[in-house]
N, C-alpha and C positions, 0 to 999 in steps of 0.2 A: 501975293506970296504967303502972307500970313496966316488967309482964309487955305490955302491948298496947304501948310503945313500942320492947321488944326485938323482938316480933313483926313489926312495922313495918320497921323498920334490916332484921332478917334479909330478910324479902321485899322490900326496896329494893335491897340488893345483891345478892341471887339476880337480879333482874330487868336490876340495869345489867347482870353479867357474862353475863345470857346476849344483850343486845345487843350487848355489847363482842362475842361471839363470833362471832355471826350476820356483824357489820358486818366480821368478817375474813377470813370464806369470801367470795371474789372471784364475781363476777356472772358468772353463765354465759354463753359468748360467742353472739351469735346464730349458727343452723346454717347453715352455707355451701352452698349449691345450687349440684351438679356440673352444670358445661353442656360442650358439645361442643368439643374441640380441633380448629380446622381440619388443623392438620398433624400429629395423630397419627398415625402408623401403625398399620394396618387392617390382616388377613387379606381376598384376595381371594377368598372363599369357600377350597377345598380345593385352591387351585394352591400355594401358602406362598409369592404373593408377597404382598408387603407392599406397602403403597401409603397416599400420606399421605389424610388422609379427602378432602379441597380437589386437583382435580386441574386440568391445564391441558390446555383443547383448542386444537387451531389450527386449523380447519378451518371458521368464521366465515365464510358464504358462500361455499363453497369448490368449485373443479370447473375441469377440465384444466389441475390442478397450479398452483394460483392458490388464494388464500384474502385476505379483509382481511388477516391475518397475515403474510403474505407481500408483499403492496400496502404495507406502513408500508416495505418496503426494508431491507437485511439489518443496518442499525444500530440501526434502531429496533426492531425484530422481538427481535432477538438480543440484545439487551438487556432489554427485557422477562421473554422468557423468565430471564435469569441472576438478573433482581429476583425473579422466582416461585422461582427456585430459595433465593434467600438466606433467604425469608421462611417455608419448610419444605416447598413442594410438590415432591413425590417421583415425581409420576405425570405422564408428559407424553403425552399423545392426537396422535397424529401418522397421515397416512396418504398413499398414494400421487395418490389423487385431489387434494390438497392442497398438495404439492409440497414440504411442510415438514420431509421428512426431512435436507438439508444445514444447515438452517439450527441445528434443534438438536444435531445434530453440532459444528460450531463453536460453539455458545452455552457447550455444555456438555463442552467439552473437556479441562478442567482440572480437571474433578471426578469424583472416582472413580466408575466407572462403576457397581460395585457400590451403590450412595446411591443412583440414581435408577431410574426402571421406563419402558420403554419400549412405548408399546401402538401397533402401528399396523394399516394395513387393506389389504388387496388388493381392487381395484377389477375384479370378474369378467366387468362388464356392459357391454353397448356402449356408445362412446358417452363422453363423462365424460374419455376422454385424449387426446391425439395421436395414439399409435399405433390402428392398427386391430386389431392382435392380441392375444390376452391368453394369453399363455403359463403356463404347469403354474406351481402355486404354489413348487414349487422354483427355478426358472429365477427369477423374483417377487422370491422371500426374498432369494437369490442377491446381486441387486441393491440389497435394500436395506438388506443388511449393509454394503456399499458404502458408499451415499448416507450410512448414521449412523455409521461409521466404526466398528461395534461387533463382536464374534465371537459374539453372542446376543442376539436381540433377546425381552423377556420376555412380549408376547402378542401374539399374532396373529388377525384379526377376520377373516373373507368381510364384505366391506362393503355392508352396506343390501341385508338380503336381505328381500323384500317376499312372496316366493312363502309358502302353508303346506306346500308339499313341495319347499323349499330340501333338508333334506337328501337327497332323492335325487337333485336335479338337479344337487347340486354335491358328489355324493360322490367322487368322480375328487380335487379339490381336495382334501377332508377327508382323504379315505387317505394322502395326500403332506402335508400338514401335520402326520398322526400319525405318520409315520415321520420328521420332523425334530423332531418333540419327543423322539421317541426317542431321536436321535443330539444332543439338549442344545442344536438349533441354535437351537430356541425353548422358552419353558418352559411355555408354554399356550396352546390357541386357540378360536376362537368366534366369535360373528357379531353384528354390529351390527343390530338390527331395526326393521325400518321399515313394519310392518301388522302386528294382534294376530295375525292369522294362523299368520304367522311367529314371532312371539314364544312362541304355544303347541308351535310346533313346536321351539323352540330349549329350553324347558321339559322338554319330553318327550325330546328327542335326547342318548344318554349319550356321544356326541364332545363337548359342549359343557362348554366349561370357566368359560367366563363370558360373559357376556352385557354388550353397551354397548344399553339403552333408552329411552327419552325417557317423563320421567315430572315430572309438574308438578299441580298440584290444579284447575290449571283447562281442562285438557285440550287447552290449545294447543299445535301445532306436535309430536300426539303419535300413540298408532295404534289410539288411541278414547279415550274419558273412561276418569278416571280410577280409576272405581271397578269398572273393566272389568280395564284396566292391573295395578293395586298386588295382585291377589289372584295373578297369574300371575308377580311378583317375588317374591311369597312362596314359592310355591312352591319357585321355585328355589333361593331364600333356605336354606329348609328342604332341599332335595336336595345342597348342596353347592356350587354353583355360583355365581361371581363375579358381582356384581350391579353394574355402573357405568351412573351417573344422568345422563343427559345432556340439555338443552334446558329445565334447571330454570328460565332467564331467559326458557323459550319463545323461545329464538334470537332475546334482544332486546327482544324484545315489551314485560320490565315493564322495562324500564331505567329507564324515567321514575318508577317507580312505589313506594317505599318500601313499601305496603303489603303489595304483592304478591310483590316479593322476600322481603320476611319471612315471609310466609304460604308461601310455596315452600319456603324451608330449613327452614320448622318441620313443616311437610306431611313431605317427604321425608325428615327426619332420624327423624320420628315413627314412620315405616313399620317402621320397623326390620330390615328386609332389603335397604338401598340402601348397600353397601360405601364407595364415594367419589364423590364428583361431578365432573364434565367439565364447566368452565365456559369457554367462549372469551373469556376477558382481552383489553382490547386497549388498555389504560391500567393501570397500576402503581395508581391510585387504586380500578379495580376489583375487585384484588385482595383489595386491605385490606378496603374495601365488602363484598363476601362474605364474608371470616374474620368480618370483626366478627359480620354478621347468626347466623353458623354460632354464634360462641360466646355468645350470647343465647338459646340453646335449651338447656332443662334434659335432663338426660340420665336416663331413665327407666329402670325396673326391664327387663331382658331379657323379652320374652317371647315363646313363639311363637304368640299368638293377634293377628291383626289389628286396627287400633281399628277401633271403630266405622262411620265410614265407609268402609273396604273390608272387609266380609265375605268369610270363606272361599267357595271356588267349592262348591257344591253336589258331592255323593260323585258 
């Protein structure tokens, strides 16, 4: 009896002290799921500019140097603008068709110029401005070093080139945009594309330094479906070249729509070769509304295979 009572006590306090121990190792905390930072800074493909991922366009129905952007009037505008600045957007989408280069000159005047990225575009086509002439993209630049009050402006676009033999027609341009990146006057340039045509051809063109596309999952307001689209970003993705998102709201289209702006940042952040996005803000509320939906998306393993819905193009 004795010997089963010691046996007893021994296996009683073996059992409390190994819960006493158990109960002191602290509970492991659940794993935190990385999601997207709107205003991280990003690599624009292989130009080493940086740019926050959440970018601002002004160019919200825009044409002969007028935009909504420009329509709210230069208090409301330029204010706007310095709210995107305070809340970490580094990338501002400006262009000559749009008229909104003075504007972010004075928004953004008292901040280091070095902090922010200046992208805008040269309007080559008839048509679209006042004048009737469209002068060598030097004479252009010239100008709108000017209008932004800056001695560098960091990319330069041919705007809305629709042709798929842009770059011959507008090689004159190109050679004069490579010799001012030479001279530091810009530090990258490339074309904004507006038919897949063109976009295969800005793909395959090694002037191109980055690329502004319209890419959204439901193929509105873009330069085919989408699973047409996101296989020729990859590419680029993969060749070096800077990849900016643009018409991810389908210019508007879902504003009313929670579903579909979510399904859009989670689409396009998925793809994984869409650098930062160009969204035309035209409310301080719509700001915030994008970051939020952007950091609701988990951040996935790198890879360079497409998901599922855009397959590689065929060899």
């Amino acid at each position: 009896m004795e010997m089963k009572r010691r046996e007893f006590l021994a296996r009683s306090i073996a059992g409390f002290g190994g819960l006493a121990f158990s109960s002191a190792i602290p509970a492991a905390e659940p794993r935190r799921i990385e999601t997207f930072d709107p205003y991280e800074l990003v690599m624009l493909g292989k130009t080493k500019i940086k740019v926050s991922r959440v970018g601002f366009g002004t160019g919200m129905r825009g044409g002969n140097r007028q935009s909504n952007h420009t329509r709210m009037g230069k208090e409301k505008f330029e204010s706007l603008l310095q709210a995107a600045y305070r809340r970490g957007v580094r990338l501002f989408d400006v262009a000559d068709l749009y008229g909104t280069h003075p504007y972010l000159a004075r928004a953004l005047k008292r901040m280091p110029r070095k902090d922010y990225v200046i992208s805008s575009k040269i309007w080559w086509r008839r048509g679209g401005l006042p004048e009737k002439e469209r002068p060598d993209a030097e004479v252009v630049v010239e100008r709108f070093l000017g209008e932004l009050n800056t001695d560098y402006i960091d990319l330069i676009l041919l705007h809305c080139v629709s042709s798929e033999k842009w770059p011959e027609e507008l090689g004159k341009q190109m050679d004069t945009l490579a010799k001012l990146k030479k001279k530091g006057v810009i530090r990258a340039h490339g074309a904004s594309c507006h038919s897949l045509g063109a976009l295969e051809a800005a793909a395959n063109e090694p002037w191109v330094d980055s690329v502004h596309a319209r890419i959204n999952p439901f193929g509105v307001n873009m330069d085919g479906p989408a699973e047409k689209v996101a296989p020729v970003l990859k590419r680029m993705h993969v060749a070096g070249k800077g990849v900016v998102g643009m018409k991810l709201i389908g210019e508007g289209s879902f504003r009313n729509s929670d579903e579909k702006r979510d399904e859009s940042v989670r689409y396009v952040l998925g793809l994984g070769c869409v650098e930062t996005m160009v969204v035309g803000f035209e409310k301080v509320e719509e700001i915030d509304d994008f970051a939020a939906r952007v950091r609701k998306v988990p951040v996935v393993a790198k890879s360079n295979q497409l998901p599922a819905c855009c397959p590689a193009p065929a060899a």
